[in-house]
N, C-alpha and C positions, 0 to 999 in steps of 0.2 A: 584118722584124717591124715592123707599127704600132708606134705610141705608147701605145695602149692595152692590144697583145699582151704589150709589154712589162710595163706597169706590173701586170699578170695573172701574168707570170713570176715580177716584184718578191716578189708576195706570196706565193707559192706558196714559191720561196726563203727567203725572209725566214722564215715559217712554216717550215719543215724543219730551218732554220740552229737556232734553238731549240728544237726539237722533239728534235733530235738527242742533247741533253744527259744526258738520261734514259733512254740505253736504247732506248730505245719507240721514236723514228725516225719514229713517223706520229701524236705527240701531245704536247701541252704541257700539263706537269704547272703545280700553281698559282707553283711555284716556276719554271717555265720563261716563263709566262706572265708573273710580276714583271720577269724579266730582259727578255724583250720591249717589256713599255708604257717600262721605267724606260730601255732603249739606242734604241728606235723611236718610242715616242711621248713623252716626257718631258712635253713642257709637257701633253698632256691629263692624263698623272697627277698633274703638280704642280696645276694647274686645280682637281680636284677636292678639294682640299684634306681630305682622307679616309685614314687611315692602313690603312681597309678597305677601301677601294677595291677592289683586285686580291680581294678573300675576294668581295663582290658580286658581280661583273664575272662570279667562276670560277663560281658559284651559280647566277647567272641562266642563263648559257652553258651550261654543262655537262648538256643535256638526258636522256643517259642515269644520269646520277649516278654516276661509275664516277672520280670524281676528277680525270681529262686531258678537255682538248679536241682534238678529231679538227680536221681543217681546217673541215669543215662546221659544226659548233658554234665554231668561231672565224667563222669571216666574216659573223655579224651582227655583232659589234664594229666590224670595219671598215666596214660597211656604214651604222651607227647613226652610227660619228664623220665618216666620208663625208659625210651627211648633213646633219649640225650643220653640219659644216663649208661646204656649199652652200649653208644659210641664211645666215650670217658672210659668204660672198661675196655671194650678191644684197642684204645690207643694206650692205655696202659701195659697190657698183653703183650702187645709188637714191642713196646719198649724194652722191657721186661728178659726178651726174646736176644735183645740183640749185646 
């Protein structure tokens, strides 16, 4: 497996591993979703310094309105912190540079 197949597996697992808590097995309720950012992402939760944080995040995400996110309405999350987090490296890079 690449490096990237892998890091594809990662999420996919990761996403199931809590998903699982609830019954449901193919969704992460907003409480399965706390358990997530607070054991897999900690510092972007702490970052946001927002005690509603995970209530926005499940609002914005949650396109059908039905309370859980499927994997599909989860991976703009990580897609968005992916992201941020590619600017924080190229601004490190030019630092780096000069």
């Amino acid at each position: 497996m690449t490096q990237l197949e892998s890091c594809m597996e990662s999420l996919i697992v990761i996403f199931h591993q809590y998903a699982k808590d609830d019954g449901d097995k193919k969704t992460l309720t907003k409480k399965d979703l706390k358990k997530l950012l607070e054991s897999e992402l900690p510092n972007f939760l702490k970052a946001q310094n927002n005690p509603k944080t995970v209530d926005f995040i499940m609002n914005d995400l949650d396109s059908n309105k039905d309370d859980k996110l499927d994997f599909e309405e989860f991976l703009p999350l990580i897609a968005g912190i992916s992201l941020a987090c590619e600017k924080c490296y190229n601004a490190s890079q030019r630092k780096g540079k000069k």
